[in-house]
N, CA, C and O atoms as a GROMACS GRO file, in nm:
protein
  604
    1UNK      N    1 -18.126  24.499  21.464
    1UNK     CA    2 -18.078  24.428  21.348
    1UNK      C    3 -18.104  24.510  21.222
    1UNK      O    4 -18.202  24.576  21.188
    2UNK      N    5 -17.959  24.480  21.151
    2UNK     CA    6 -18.034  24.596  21.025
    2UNK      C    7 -18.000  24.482  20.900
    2UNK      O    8 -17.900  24.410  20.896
    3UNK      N    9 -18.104  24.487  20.809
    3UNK     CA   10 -18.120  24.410  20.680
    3UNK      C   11 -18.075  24.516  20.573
    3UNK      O   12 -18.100  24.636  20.569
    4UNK      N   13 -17.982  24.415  20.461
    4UNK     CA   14 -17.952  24.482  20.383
    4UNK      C   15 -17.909  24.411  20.239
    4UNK      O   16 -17.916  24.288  20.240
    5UNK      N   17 -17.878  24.457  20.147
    5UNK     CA   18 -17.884  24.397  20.037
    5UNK      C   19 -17.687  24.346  20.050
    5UNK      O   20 -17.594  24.409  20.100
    6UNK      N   21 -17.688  24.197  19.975
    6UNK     CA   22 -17.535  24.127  20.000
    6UNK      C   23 -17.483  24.242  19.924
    6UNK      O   24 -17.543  24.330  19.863
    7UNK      N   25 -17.330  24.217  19.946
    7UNK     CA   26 -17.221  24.295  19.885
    7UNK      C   27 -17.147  24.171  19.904
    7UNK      O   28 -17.164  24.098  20.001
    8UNK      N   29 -17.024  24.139  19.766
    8UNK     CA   30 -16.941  24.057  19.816
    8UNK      C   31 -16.826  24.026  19.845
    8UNK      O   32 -16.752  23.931  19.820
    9UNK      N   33 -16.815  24.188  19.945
    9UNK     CA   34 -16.721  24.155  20.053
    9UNK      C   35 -16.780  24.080  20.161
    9UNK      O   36 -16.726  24.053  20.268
   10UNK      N   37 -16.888  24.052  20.125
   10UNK     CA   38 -17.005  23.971  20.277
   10UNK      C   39 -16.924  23.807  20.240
   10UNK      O   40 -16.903  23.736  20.338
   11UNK      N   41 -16.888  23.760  20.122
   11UNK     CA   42 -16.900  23.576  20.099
   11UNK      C   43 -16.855  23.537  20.208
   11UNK      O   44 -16.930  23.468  20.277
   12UNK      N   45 -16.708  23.572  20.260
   12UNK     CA   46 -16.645  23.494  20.344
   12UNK      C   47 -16.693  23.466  20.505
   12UNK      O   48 -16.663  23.374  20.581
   13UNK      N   49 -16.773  23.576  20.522
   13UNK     CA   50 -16.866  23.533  20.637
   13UNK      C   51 -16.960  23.497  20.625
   13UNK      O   52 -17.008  23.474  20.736
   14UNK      N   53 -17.043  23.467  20.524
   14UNK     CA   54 -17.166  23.398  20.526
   14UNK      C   55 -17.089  23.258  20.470
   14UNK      O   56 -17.127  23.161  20.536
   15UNK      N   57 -17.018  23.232  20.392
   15UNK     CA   58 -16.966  23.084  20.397
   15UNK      C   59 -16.917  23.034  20.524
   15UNK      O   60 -16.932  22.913  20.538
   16UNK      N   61 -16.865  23.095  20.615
   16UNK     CA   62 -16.864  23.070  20.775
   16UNK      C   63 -16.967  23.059  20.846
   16UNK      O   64 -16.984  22.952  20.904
   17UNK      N   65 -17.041  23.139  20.858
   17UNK     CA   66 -17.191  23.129  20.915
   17UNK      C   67 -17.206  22.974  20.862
   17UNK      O   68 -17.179  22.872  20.926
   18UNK      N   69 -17.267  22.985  20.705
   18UNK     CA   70 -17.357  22.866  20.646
   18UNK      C   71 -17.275  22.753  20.734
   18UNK      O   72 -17.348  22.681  20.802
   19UNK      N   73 -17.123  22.725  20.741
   19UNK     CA   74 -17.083  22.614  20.787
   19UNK      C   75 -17.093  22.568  20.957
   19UNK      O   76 -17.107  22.466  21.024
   20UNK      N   77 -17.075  22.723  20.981
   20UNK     CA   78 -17.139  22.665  21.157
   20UNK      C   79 -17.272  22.670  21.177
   20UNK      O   80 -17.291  22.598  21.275
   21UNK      N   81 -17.400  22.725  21.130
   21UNK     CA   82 -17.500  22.691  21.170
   21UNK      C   83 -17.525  22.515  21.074
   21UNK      O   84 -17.594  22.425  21.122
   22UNK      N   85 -17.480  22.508  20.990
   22UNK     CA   86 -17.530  22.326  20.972
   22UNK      C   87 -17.465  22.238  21.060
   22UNK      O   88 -17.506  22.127  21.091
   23UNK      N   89 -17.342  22.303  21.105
   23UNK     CA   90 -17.270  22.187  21.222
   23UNK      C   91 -17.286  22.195  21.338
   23UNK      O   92 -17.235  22.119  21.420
   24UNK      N   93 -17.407  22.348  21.377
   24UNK     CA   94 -17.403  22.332  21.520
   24UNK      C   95 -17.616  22.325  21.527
   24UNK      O   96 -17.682  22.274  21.618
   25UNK      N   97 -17.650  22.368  21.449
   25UNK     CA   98 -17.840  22.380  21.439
   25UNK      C   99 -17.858  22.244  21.382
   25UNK      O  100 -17.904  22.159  21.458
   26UNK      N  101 -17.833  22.215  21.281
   26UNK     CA  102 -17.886  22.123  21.196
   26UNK      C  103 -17.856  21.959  21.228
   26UNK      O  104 -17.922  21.858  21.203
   27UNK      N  105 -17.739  21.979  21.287
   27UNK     CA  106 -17.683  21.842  21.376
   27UNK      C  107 -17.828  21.789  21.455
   27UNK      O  108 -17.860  21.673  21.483
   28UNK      N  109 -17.894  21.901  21.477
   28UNK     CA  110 -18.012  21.810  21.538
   28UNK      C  111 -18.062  21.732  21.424
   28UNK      O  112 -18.093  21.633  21.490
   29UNK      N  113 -18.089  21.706  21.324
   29UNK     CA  114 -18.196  21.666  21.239
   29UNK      C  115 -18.086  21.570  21.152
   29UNK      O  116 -18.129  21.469  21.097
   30UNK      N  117 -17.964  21.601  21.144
   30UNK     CA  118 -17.876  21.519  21.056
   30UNK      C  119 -17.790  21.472  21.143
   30UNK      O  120 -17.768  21.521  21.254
   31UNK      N  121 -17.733  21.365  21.090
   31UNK     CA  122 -17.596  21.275  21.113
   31UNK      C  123 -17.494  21.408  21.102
   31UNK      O  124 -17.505  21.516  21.046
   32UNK      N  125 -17.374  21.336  21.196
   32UNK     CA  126 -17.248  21.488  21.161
   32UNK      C  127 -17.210  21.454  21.008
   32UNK      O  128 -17.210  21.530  20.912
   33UNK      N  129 -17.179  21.323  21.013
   33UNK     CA  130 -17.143  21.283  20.842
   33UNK      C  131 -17.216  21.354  20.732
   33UNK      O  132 -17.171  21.409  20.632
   34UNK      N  133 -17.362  21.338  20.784
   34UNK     CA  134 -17.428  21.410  20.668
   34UNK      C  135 -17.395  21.564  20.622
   34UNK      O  136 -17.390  21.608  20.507
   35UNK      N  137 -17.366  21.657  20.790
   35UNK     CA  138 -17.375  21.763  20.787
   35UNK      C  139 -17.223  21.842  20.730
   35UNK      O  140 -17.200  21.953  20.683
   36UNK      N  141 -17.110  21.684  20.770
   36UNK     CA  142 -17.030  21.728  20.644
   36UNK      C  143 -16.998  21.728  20.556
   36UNK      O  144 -16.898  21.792  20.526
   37UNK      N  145 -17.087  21.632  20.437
   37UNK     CA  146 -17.100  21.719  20.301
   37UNK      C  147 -17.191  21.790  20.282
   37UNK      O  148 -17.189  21.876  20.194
   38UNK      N  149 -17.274  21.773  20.348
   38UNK     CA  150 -17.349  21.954  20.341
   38UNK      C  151 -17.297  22.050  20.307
   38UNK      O  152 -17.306  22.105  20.197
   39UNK      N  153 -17.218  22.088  20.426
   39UNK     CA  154 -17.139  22.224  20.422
   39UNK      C  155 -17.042  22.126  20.507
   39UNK      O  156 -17.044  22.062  20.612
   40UNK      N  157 -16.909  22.166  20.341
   40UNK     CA  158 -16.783  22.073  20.391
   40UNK      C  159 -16.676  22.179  20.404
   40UNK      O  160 -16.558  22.154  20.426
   41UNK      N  161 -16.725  22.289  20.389
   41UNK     CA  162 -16.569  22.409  20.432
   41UNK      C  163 -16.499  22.459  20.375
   41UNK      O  164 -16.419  22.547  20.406
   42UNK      N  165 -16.534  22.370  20.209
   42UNK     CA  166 -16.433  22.373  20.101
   42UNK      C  167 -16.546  22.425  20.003
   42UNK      O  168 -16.542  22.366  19.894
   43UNK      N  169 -16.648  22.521  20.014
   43UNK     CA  170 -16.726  22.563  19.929
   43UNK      C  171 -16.676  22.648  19.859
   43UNK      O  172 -16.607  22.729  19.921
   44UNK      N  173 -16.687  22.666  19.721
   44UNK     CA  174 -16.612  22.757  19.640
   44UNK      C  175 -16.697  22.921  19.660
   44UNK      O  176 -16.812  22.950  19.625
   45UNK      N  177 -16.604  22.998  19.722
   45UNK     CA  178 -16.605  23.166  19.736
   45UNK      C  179 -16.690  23.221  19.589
   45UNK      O  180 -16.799  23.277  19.577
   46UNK      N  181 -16.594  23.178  19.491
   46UNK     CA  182 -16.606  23.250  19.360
   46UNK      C  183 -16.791  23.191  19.289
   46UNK      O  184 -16.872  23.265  19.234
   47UNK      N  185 -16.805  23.058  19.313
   47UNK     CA  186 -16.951  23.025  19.326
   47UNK      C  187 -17.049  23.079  19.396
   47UNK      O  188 -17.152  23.130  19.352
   48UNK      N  189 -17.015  23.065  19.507
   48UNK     CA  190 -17.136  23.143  19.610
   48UNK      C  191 -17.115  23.299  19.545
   48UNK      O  192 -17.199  23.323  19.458
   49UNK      N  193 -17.038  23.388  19.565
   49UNK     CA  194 -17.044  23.494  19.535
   49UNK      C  195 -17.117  23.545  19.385
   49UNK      O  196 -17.176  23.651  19.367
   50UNK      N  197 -17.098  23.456  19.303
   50UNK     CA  198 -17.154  23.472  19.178
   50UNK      C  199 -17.353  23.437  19.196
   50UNK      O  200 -17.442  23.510  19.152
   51UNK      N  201 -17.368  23.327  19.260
   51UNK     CA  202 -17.502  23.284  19.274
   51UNK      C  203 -17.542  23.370  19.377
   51UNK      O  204 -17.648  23.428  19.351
   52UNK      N  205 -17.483  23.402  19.506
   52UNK     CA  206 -17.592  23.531  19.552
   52UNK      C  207 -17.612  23.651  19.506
   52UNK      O  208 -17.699  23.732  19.537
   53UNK      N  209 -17.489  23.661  19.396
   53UNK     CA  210 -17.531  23.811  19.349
   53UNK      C  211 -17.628  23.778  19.204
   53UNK      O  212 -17.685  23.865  19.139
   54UNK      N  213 -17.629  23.662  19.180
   54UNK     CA  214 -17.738  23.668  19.080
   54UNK      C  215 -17.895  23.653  19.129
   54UNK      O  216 -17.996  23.649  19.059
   55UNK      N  217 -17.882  23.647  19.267
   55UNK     CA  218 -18.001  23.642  19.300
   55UNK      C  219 -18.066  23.765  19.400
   55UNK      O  220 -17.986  23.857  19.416
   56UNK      N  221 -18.174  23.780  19.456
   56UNK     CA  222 -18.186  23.868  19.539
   56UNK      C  223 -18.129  23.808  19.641
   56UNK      O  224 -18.148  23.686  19.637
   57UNK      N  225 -18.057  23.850  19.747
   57UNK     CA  226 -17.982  23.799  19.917
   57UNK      C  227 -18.022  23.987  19.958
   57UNK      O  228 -18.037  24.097  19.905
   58UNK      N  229 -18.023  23.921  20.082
   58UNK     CA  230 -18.063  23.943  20.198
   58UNK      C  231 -17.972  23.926  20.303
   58UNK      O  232 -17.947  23.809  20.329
   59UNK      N  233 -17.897  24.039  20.392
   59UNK     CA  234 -17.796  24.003  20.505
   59UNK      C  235 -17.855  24.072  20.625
   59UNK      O  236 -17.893  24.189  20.624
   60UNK      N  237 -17.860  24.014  20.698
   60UNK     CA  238 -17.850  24.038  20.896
   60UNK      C  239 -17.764  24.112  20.965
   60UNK      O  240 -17.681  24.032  21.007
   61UNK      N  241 -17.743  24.192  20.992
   61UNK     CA  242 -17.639  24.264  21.075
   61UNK      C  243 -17.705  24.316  21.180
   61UNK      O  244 -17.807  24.384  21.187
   62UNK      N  245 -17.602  24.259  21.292
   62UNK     CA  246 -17.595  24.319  21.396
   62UNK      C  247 -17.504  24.341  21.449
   62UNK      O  248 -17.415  24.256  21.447
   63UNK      N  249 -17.484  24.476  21.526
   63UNK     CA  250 -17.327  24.489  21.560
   63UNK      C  251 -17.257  24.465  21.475
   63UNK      O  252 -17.162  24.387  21.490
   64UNK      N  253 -17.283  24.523  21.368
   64UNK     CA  254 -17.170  24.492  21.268
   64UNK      C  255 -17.096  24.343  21.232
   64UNK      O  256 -16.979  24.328  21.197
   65UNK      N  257 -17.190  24.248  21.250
   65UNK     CA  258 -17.197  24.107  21.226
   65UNK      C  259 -17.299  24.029  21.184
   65UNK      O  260 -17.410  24.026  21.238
   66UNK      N  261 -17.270  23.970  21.097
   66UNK     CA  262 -17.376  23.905  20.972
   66UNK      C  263 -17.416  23.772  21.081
   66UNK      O  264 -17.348  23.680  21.125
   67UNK      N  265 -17.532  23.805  21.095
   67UNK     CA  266 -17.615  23.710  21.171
   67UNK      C  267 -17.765  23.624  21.121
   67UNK      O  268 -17.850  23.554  21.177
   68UNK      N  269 -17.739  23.673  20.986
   68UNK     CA  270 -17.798  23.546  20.866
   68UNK      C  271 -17.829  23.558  20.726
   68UNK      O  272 -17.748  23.634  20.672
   69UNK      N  273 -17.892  23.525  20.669
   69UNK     CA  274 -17.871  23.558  20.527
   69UNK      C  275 -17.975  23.478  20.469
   69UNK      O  276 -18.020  23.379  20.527
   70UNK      N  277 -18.035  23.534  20.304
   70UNK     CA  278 -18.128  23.401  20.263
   70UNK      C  279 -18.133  23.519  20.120
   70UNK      O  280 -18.125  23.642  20.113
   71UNK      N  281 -18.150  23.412  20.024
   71UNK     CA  282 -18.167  23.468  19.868
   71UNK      C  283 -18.266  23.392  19.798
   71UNK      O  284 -18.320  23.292  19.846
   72UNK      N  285 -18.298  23.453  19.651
   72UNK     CA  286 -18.413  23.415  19.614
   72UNK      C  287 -18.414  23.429  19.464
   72UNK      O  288 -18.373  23.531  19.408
   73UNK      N  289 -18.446  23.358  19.424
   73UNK     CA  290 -18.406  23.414  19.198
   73UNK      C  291 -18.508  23.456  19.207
   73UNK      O  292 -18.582  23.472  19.305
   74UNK      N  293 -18.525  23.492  19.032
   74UNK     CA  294 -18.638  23.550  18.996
   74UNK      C  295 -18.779  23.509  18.989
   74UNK      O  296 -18.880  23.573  18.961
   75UNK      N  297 -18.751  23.338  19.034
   75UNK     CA  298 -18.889  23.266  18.992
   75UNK      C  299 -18.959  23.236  19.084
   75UNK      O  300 -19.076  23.199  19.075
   76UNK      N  301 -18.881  23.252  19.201
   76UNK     CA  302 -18.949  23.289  19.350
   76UNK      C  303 -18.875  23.168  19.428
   76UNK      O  304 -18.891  23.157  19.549
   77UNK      N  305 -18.813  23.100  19.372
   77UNK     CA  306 -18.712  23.022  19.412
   77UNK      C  307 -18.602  23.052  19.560
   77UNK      O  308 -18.486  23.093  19.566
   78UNK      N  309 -18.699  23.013  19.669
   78UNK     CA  310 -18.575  23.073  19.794
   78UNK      C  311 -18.473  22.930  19.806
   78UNK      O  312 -18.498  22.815  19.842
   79UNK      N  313 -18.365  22.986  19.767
   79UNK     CA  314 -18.216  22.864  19.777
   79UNK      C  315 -18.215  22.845  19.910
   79UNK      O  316 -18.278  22.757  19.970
   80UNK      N  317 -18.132  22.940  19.964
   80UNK     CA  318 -18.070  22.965  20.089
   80UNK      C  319 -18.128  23.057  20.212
   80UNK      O  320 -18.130  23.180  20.209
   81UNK      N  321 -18.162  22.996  20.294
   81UNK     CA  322 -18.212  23.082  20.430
   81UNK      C  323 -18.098  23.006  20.528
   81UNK      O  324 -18.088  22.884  20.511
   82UNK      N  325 -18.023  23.060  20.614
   82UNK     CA  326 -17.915  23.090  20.748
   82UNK      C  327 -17.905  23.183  20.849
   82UNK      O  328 -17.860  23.297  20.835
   83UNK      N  329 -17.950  23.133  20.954
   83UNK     CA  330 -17.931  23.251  21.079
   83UNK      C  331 -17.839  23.135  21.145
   83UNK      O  332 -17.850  23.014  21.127
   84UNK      N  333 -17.720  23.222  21.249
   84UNK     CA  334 -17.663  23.228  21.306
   84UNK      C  335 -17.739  23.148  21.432
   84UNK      O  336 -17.854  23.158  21.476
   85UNK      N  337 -17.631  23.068  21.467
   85UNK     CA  338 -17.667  22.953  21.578
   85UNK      C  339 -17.664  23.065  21.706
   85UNK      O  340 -17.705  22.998  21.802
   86UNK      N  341 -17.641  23.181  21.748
   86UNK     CA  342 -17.656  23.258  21.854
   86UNK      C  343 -17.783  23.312  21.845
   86UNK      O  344 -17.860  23.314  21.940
   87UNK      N  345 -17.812  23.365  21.715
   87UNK     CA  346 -17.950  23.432  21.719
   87UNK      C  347 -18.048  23.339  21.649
   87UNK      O  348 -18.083  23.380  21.538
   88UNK      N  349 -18.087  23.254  21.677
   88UNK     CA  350 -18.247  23.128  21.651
   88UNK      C  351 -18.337  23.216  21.703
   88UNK      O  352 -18.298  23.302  21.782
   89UNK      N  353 -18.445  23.209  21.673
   89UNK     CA  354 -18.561  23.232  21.769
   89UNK      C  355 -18.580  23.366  21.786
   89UNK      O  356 -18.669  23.397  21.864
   90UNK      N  357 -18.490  23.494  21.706
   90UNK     CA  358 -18.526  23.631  21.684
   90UNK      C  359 -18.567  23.681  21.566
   90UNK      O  360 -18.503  23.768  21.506
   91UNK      N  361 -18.685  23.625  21.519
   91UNK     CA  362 -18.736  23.666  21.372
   91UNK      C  363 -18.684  23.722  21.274
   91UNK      O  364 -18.740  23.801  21.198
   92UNK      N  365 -18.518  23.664  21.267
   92UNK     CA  366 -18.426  23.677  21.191
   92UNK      C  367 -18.442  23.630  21.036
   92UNK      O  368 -18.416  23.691  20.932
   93UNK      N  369 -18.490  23.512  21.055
   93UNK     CA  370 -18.549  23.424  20.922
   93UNK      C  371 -18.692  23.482  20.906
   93UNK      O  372 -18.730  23.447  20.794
   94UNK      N  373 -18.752  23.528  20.944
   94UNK     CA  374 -18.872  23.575  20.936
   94UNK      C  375 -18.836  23.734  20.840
   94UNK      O  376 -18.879  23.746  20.725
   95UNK      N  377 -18.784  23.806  20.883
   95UNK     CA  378 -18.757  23.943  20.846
   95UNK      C  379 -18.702  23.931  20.697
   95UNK      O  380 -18.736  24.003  20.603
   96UNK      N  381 -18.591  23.807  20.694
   96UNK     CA  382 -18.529  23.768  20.577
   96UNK      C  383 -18.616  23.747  20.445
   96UNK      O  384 -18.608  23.805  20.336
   97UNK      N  385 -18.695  23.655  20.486
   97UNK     CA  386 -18.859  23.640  20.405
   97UNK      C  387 -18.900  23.691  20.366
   97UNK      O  388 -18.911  23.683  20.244
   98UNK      N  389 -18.956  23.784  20.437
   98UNK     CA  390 -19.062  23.889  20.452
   98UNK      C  391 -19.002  24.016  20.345
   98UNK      O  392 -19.059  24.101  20.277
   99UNK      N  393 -18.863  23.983  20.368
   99UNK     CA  394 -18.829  24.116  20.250
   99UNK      C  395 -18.789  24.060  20.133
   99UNK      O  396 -18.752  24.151  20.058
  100UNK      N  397 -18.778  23.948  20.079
  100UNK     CA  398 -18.727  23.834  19.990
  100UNK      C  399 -18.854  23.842  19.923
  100UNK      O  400 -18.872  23.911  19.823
  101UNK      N  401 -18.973  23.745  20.000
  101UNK     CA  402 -19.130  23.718  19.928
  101UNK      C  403 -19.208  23.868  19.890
  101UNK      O  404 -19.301  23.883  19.811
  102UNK      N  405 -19.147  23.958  19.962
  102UNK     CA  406 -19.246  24.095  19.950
  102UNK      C  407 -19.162  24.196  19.808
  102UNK      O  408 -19.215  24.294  19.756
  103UNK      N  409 -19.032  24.143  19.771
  103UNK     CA  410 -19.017  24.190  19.694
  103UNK      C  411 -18.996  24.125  19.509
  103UNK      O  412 -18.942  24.146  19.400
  104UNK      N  413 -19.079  24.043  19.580
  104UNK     CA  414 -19.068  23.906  19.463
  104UNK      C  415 -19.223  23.924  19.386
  104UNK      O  416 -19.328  23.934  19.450
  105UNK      N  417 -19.215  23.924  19.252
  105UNK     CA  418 -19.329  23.921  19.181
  105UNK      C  419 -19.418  23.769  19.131
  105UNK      O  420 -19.534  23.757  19.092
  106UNK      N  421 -19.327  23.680  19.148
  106UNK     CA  422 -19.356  23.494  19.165
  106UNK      C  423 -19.470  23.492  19.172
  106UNK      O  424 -19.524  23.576  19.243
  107UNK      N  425 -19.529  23.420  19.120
  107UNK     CA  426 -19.654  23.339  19.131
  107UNK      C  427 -19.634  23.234  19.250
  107UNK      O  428 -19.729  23.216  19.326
  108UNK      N  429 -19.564  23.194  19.262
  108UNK     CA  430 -19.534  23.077  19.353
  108UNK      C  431 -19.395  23.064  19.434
  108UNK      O  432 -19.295  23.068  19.362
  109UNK      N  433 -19.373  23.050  19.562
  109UNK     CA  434 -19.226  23.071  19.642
  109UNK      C  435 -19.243  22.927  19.620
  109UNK      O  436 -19.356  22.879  19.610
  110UNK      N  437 -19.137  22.854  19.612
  110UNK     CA  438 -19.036  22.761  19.664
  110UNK      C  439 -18.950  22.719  19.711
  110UNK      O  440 -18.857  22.784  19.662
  111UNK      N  441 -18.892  22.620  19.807
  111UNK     CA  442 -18.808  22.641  19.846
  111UNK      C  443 -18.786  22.456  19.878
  111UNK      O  444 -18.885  22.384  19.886
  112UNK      N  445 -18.608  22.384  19.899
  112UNK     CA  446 -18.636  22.274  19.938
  112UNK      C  447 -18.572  22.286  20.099
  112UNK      O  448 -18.454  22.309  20.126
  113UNK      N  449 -18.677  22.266  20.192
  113UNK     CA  450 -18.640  22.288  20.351
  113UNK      C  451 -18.591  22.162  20.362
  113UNK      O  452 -18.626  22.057  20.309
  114UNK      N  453 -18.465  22.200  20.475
  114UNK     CA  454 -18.414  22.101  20.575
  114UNK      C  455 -18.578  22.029  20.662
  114UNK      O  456 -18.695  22.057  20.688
  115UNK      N  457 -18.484  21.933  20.672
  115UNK     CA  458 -18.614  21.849  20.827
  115UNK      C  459 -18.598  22.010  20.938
  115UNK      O  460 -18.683  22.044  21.020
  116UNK      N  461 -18.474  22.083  20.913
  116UNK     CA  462 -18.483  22.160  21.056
  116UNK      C  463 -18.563  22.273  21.020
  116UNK      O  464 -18.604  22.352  21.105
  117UNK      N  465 -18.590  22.285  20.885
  117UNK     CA  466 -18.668  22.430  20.881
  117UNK      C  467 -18.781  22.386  20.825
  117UNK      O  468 -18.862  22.478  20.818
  118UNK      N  469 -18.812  22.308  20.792
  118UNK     CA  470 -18.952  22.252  20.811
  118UNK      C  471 -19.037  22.336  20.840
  118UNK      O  472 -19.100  22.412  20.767
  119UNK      N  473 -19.040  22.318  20.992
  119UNK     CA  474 -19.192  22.403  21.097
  119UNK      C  475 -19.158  22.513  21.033
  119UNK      O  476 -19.235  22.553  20.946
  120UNK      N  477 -19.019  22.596  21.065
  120UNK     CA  478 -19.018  22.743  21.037
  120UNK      C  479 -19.118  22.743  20.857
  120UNK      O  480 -19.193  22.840  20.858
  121UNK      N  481 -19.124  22.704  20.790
  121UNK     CA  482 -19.196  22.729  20.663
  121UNK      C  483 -19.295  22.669  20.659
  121UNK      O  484 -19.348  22.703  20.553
  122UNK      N  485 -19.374  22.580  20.722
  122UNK     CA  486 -19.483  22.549  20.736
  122UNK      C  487 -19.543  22.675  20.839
  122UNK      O  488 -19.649  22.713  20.790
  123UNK      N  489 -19.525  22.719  20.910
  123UNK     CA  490 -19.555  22.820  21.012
  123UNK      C  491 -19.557  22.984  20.887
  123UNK      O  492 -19.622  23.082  20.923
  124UNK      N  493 -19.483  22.985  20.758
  124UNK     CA  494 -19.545  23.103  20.675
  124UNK      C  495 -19.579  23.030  20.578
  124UNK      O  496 -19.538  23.073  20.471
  125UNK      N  497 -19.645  22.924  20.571
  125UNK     CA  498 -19.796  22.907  20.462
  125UNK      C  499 -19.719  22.830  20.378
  125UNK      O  500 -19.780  22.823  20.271
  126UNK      N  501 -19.621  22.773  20.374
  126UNK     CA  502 -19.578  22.661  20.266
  126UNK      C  503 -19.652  22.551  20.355
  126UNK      O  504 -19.682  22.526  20.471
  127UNK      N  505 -19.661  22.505  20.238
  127UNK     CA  506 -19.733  22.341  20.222
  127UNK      C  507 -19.576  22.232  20.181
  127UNK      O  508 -19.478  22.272  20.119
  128UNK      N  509 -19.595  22.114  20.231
  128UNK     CA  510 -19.481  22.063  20.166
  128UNK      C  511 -19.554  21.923  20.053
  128UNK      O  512 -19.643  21.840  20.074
  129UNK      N  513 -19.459  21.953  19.925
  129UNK     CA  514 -19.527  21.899  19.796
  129UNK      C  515 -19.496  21.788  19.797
  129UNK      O  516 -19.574  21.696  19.771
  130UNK      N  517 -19.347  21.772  19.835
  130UNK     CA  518 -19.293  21.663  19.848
  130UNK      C  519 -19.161  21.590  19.933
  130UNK      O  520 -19.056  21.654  19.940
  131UNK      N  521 -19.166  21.490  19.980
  131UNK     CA  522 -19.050  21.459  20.024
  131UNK      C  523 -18.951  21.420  19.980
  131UNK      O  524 -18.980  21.337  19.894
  132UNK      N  525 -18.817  21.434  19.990
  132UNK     CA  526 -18.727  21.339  19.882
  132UNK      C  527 -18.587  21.346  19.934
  132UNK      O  528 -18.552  21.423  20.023
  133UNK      N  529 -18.542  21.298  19.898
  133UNK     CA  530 -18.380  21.207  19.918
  133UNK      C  531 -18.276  21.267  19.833
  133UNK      O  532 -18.263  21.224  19.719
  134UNK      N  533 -18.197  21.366  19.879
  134UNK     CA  534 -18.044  21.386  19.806
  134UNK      C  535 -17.928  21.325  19.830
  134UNK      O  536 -17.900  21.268  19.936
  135UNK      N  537 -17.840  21.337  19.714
  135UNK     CA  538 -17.730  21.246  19.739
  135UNK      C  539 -17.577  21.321  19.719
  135UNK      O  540 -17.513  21.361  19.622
  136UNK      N  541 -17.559  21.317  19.852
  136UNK     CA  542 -17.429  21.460  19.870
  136UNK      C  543 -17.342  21.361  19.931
  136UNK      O  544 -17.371  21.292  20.029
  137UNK      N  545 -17.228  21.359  19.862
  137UNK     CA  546 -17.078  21.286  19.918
  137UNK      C  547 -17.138  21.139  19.937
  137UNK      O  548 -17.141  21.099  20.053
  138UNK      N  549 -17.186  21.055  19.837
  138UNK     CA  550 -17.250  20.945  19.906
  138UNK      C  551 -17.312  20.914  19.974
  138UNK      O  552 -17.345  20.795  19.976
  139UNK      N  553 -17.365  21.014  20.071
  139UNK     CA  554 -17.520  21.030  20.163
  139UNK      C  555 -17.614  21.073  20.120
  139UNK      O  556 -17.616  21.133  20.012
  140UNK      N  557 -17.730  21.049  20.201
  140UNK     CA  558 -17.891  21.042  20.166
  140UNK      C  559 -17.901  21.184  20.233
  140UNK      O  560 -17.824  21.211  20.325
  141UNK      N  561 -17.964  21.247  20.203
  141UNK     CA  562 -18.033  21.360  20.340
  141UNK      C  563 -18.174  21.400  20.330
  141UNK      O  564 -18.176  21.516  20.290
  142UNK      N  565 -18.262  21.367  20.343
  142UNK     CA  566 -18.389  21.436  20.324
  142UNK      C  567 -18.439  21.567  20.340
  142UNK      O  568 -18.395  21.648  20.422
  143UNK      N  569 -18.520  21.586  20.270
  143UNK     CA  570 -18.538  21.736  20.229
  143UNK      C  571 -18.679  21.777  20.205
  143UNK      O  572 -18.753  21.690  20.252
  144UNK      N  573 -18.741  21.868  20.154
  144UNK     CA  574 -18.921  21.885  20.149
  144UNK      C  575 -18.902  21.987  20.059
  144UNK      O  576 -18.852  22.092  20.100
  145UNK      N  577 -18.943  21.971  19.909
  145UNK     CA  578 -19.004  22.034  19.845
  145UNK      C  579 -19.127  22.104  19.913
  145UNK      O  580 -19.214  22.033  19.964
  146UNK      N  581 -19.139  22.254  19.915
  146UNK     CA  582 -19.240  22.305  19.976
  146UNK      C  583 -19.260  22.454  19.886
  146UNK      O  584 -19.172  22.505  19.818
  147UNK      N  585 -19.373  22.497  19.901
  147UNK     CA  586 -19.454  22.600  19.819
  147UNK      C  587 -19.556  22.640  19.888
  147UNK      O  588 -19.626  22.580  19.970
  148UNK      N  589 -19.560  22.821  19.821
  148UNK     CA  590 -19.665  22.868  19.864
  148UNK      C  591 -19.698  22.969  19.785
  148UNK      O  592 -19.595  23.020  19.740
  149UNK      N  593 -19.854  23.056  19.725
  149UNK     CA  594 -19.886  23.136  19.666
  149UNK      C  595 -19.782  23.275  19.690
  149UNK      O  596 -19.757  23.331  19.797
  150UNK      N  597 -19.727  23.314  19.537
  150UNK     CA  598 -19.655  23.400  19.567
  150UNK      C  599 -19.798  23.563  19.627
  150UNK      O  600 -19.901  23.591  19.688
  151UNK      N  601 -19.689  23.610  19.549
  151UNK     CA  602 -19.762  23.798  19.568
  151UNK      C  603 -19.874  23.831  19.422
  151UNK      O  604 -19.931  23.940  19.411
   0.00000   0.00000   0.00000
């Protein structure tokens, strides 16, 4: 796997990715309803592309296929972490991190985890601050404010 900094000729496959790993990973932890306003398909290109390049991102390649992704502002703020529903469980999200938090000067990472990534960030030293309730397309979805000592 090789990690590398986004380019955005990357959007249109990581807006694909983001939409099949919430409809095929995250279905465990959510309603399908929920998981389609989550990621409803109709995410604006010209948005995402603007917000990952304002932030630090992080891409996955293997075989010449983006197999996850995760970004981070300046305040240590991690938005977005996504691996690919084929590769779970290959320290894909881990590597993503690891070069995200290690190149971050933050006092403090944050991030608000799914119920599904939960463990995965409790397992690198976030604590969760809080629990709470968003309201996407008229649904609830729960979520975890979580933190941990930056660098």
């Amino acid at each position: 796997m090789l990690l590398r900094n986004y380019d955005p000729a990357d959007c249109g496959e990581i807006l694909k990715l983001f939409y099949d790993t919430v409809h095929t990973v995250n279905v465990a932890d959510y309603t399908p309803a929920q998981c389609d306003v989550w990621a409803t398909g109709r995410e604006s290109g010209e948005r995402w592309d603007a917000s990952l390049r304002a932030h630090r991102t992080q891409v996955a390649v293997e075989d010449g296929k983006i197999v996850g992704f995760g970004d981070m502002d300046q305040g240590g703020y991690l938005d977005r972490l996504y691996v690919h529903r084929d590769f779970q469980g290959r320290g894909i999200a881990t590597a993503i991190c690891d070069a995200l938090e290690g190149e971050s000067s933050a006092a403090t990472f944050t991030t608000h985890a799914s119920i599904t990534a939960r463990p995965f960030f409790l397992s690198r030293g976030y604590r969760v601050v809080k629990e709470q309730t968003v309201l996407r397309g008229g649904l609830e979805l729960t979520n975890f404010v979580m933190e941990k000592p930056g660098t």
